[in-house]
TORBA-8188 format. One record per residue: x, y, z of N, C-alpha, C in turn; residue in one letter; residue number from 1. Coordinates in steps of 0.2 Angstrom, whole numbers. Layout:
BEGIN
n.east|n.north|n.up|ca.east|ca.north|ca.up|c.east|c.north|c.up|residuo|num
X|Y|Z|X|Y|Z|X|Y|Z|a|NUM
...
This chain:
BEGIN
n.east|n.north|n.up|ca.east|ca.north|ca.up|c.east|c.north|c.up|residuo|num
4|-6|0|0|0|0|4|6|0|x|1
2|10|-3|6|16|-8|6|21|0|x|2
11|28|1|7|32|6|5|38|2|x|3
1|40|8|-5|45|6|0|52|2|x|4
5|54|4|10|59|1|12|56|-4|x|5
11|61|-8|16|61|-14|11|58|-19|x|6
4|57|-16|0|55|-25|-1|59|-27|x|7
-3|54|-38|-7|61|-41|-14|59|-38|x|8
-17|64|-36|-24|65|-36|-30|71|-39|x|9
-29|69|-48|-34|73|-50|-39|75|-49|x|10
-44|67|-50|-51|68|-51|-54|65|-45|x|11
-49|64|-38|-52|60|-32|-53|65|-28|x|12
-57|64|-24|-59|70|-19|-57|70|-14|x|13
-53|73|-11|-49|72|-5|-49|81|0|x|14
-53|80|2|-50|87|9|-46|88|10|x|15
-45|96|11|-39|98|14|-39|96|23|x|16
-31|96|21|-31|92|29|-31|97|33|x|17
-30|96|42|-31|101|46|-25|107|44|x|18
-19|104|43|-14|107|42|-15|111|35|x|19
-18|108|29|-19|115|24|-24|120|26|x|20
-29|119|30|-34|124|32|-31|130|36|x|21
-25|126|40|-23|134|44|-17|136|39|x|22
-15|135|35|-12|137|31|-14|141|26|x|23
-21|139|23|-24|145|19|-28|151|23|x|24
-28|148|31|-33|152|35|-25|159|34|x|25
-19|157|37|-13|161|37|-13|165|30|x|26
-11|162|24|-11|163|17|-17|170|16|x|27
-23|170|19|-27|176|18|-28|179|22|x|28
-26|178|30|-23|186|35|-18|188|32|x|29
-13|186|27|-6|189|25|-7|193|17|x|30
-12|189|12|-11|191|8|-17|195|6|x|31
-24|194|9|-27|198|4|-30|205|10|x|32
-31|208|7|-35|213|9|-33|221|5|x|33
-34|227|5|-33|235|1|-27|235|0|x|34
-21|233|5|-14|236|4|-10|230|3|x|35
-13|224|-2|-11|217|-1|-9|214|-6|x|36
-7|209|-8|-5|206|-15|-14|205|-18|x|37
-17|202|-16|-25|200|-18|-29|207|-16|x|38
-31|212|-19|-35|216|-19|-43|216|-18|x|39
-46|214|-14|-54|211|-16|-57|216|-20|x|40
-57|221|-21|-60|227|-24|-58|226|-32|x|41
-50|225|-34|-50|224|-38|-52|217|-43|x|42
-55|213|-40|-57|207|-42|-62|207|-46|x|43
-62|204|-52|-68|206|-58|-73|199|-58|x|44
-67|193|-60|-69|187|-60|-64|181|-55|x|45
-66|175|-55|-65|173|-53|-66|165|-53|x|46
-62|163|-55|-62|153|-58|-58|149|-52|x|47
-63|145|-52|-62|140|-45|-61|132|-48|x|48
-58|129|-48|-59|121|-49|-65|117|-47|x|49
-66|112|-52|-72|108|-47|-71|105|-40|x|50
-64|104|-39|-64|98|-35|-65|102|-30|x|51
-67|99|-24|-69|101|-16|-66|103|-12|x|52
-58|103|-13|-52|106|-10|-51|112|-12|x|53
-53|112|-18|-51|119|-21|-55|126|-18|x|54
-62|123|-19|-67|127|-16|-65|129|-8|x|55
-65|123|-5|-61|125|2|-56|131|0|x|56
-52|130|-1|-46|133|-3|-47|141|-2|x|57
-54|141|-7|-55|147|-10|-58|153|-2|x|58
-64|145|0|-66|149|8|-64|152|11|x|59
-58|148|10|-53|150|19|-48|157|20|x|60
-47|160|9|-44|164|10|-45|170|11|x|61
-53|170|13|-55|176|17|-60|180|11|x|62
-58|179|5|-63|182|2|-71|182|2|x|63
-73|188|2|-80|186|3|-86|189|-2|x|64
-90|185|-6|-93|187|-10|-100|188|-7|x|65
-100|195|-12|-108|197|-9|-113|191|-15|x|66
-110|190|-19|-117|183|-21|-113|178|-18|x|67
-119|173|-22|-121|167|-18|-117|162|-19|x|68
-113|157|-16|-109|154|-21|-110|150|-23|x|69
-108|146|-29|-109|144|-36|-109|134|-32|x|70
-105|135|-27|-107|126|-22|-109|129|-15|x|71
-111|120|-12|-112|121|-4|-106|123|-2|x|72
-107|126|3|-103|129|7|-98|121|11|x|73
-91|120|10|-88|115|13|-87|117|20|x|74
-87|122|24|-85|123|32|-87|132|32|x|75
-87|132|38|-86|138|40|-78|145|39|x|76
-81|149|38|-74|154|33|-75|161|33|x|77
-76|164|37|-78|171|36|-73|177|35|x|78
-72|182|30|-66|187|30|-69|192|32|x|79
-64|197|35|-66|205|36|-72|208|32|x|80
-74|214|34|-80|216|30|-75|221|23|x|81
-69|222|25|-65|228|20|-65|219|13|x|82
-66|213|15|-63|208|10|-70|206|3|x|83
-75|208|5|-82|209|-1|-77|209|-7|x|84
-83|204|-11|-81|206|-18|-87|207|-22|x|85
-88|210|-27|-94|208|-32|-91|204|-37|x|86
-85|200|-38|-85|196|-42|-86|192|-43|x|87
-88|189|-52|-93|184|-53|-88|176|-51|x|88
-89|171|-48|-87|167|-47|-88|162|-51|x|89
-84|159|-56|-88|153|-60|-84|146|-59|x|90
-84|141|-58|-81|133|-57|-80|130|-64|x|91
-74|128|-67|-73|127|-74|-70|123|-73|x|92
-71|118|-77|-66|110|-78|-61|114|-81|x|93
-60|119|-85|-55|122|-88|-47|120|-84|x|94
-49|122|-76|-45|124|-72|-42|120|-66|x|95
-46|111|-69|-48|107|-68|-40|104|-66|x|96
-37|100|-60|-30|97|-60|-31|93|-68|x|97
-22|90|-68|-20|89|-73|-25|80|-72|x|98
-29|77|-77|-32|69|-78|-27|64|-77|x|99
-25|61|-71|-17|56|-73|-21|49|-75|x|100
-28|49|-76|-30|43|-78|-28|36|-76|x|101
-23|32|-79|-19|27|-75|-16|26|-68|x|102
-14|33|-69|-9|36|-65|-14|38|-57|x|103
-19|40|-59|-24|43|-54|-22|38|-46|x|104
-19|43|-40|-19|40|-34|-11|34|-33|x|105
-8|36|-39|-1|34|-40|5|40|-37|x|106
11|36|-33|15|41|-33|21|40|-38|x|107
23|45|-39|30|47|-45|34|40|-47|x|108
35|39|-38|42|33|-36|37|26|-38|x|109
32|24|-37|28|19|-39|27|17|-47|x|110
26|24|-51|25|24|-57|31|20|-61|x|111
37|24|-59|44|23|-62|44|16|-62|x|112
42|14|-55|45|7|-54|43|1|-57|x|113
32|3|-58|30|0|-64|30|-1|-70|x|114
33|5|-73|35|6|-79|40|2|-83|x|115
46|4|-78|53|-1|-76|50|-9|-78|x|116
45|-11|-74|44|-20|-74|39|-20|-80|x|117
38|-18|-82|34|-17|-91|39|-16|-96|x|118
45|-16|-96|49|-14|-99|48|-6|-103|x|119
45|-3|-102|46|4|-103|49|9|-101|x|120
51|16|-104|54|21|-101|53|22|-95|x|121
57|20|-90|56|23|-83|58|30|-80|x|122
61|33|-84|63|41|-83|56|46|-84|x|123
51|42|-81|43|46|-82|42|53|-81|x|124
41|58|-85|40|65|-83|34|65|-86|x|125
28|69|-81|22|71|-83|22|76|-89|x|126
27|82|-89|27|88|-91|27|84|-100|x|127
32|79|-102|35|75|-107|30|70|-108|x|128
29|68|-105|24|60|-106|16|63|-105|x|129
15|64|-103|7|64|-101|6|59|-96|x|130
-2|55|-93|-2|50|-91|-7|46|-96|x|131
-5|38|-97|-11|36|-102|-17|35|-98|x|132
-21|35|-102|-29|34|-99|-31|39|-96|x|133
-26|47|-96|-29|54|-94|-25|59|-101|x|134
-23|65|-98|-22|68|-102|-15|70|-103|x|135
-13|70|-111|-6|73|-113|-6|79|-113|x|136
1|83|-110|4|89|-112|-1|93|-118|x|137
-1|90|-123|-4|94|-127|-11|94|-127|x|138
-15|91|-122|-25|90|-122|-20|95|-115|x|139
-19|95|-110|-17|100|-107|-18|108|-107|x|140
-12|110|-113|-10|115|-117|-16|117|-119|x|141
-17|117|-124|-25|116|-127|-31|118|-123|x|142
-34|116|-115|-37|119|-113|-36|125|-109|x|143
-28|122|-107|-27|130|-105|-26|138|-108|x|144
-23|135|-115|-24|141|-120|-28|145|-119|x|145
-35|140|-121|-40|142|-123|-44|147|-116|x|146
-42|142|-110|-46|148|-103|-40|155|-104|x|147
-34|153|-106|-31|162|-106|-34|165|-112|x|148
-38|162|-117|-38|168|-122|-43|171|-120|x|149
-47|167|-115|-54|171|-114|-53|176|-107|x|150
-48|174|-103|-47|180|-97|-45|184|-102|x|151
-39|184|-106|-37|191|-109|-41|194|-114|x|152
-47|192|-118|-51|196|-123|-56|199|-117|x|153
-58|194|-110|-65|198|-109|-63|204|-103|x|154
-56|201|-100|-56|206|-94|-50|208|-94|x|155
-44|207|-96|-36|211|-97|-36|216|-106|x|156
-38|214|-111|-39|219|-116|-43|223|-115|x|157
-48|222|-112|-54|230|-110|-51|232|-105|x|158
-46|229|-101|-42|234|-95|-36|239|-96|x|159
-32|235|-103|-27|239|-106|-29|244|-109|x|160
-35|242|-114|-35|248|-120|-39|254|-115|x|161
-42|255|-108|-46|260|-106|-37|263|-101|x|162
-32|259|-100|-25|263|-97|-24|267|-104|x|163
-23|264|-108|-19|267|-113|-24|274|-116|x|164
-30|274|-113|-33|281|-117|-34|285|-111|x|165
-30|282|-105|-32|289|-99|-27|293|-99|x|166
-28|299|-98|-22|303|-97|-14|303|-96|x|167
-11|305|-98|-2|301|-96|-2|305|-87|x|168
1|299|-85|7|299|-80|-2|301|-73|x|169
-9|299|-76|-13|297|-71|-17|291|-70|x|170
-18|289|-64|-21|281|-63|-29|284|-60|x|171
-34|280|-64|-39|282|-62|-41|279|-54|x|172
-44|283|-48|-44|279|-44|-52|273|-44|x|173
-59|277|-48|-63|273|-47|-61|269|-54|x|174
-56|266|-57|-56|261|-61|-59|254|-60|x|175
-62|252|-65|-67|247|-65|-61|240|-63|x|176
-65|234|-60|-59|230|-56|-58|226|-61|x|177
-50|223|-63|-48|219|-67|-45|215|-68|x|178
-43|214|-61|-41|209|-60|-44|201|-58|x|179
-39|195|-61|-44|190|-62|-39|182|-56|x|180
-44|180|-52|-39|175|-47|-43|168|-50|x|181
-38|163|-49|-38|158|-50|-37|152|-46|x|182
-39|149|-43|-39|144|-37|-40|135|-40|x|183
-35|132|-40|-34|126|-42|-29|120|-39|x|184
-25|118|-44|-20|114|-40|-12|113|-43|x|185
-9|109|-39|-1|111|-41|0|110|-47|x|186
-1|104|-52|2|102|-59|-3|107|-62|x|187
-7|107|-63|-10|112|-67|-10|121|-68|x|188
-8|120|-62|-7|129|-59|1|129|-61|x|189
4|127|-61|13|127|-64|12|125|-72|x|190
8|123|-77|6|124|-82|3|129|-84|x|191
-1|131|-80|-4|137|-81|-2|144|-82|x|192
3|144|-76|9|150|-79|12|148|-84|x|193
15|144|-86|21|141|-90|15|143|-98|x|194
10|141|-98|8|143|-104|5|152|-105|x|195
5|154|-99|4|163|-99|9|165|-100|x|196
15|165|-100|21|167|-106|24|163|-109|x|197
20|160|-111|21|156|-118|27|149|-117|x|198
29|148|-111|32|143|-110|29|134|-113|x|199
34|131|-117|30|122|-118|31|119|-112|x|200
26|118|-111|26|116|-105|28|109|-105|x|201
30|105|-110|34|97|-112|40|100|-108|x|202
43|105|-108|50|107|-107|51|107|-99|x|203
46|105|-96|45|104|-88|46|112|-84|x|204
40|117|-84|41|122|-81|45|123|-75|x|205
52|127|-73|55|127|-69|53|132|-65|x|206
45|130|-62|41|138|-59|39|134|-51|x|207
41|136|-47|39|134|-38|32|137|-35|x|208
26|133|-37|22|135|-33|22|131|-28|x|209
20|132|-23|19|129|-15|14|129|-13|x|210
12|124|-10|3|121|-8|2|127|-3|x|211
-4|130|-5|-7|136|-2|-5|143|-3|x|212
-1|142|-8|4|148|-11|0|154|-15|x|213
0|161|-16|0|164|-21|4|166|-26|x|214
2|167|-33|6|169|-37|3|175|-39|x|215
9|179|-45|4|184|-47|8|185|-55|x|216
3|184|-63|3|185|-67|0|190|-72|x|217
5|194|-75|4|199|-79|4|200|-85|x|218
């Protein structure tokens, strides 16, 4: 029997443990609020994964939407009243962990070693390989494209082209909010950057996200 660390778990539903809860509970006293890396004011939208960890994920970081949310409620999560947002929240398999199909509930070192006794490549990288019975780097690639063409035509090009016509060297202060957050998981969220500046991501993105971590792309 495999241990619980270090599996892929795409499509199994698994809670966050005690230990990620207070981790994102920290994650959202630290990062969001008006003078913060997560601005709630400026948040326009907003894409959560399906999976049930995610959605936690998203509770715990104190953001608080004035609509209803789009699942039940996984726990109890309330942020400051300065943390409101009116942004629209939508759940997209887009943004969905990477499918290991086969691989589902397998760890890295198990893979290799059954690879090995099949006689195939045992030098397995997901980034290169894909997993069979889930998805390749390029079904991957392909939906991620596709979720960045639509943040950048619906809410980052109607946020540039209104900078570039306002006056030089002034920032409006009631500017419409356009910034867009995205709540998911580790292999998919390090492909996700990697395809926001154009990186292949066969080429194994050399980017450090950390369970409960922010990032921020421009």
């Amino acid at each position: 029997m495999q241990p619980s660390k270090g599996r892929h778990t795409g499509t199994t539903e698994l809670p966050l443990t005690a230990n990620g809860e207070r981790r994102m509970r920290a994650t959202g006293k630290a990062l969001v609020g008006d003078d913060r890396l997560i601005v709630p004011r400026n948040l326009t939208h907003i894409y959560v994964s399906p999976r049930h960890r995610a959605q936690r994920t998203f509770e715990l970081l104190g953001v608080v939407p004035r609509c209803a949310l789009p699942w039940t409620r996984h726990g109890v999560a309330d942020g400051p009243p300065n943390c409101a947002v009116d942004a629209n929240i939508e759940v997209t398999d887009a943004i969905r962990e990477w499918d290991y199909g086969d691989y589902e509930g397998l760890t890295s070192h198990y893979i290799r070693e059954q690879r090995k006794e099949r006689g195939e490549r045992e030098d397995w990288d997901i980034w290169r390989d894909g997993c069979p019975g889930g998805e390749s780097p390029e079904q991957v690639t392909k939906r991620l494209d596709a979720l960045i063409a639509d943040i950048r035509a619906r809410f980052h090009g109607p946020a540039l082209s209104k900078a570039k016509t306002a006056p030089s060297g002034t920032v409006a202060k009631d500017a419409a909010p356009s910034d867009v957050l995205v709540v998911a998981h580790g292999h998919i969220l390090r492909a996700f950057a990697a395809r926001w500046i154009g990186k292949n991501i066969a080429e194994n993105p050399s980017l450090i996200l950390e369970a409960g971590g922010v990032g921020t792309l421009r």
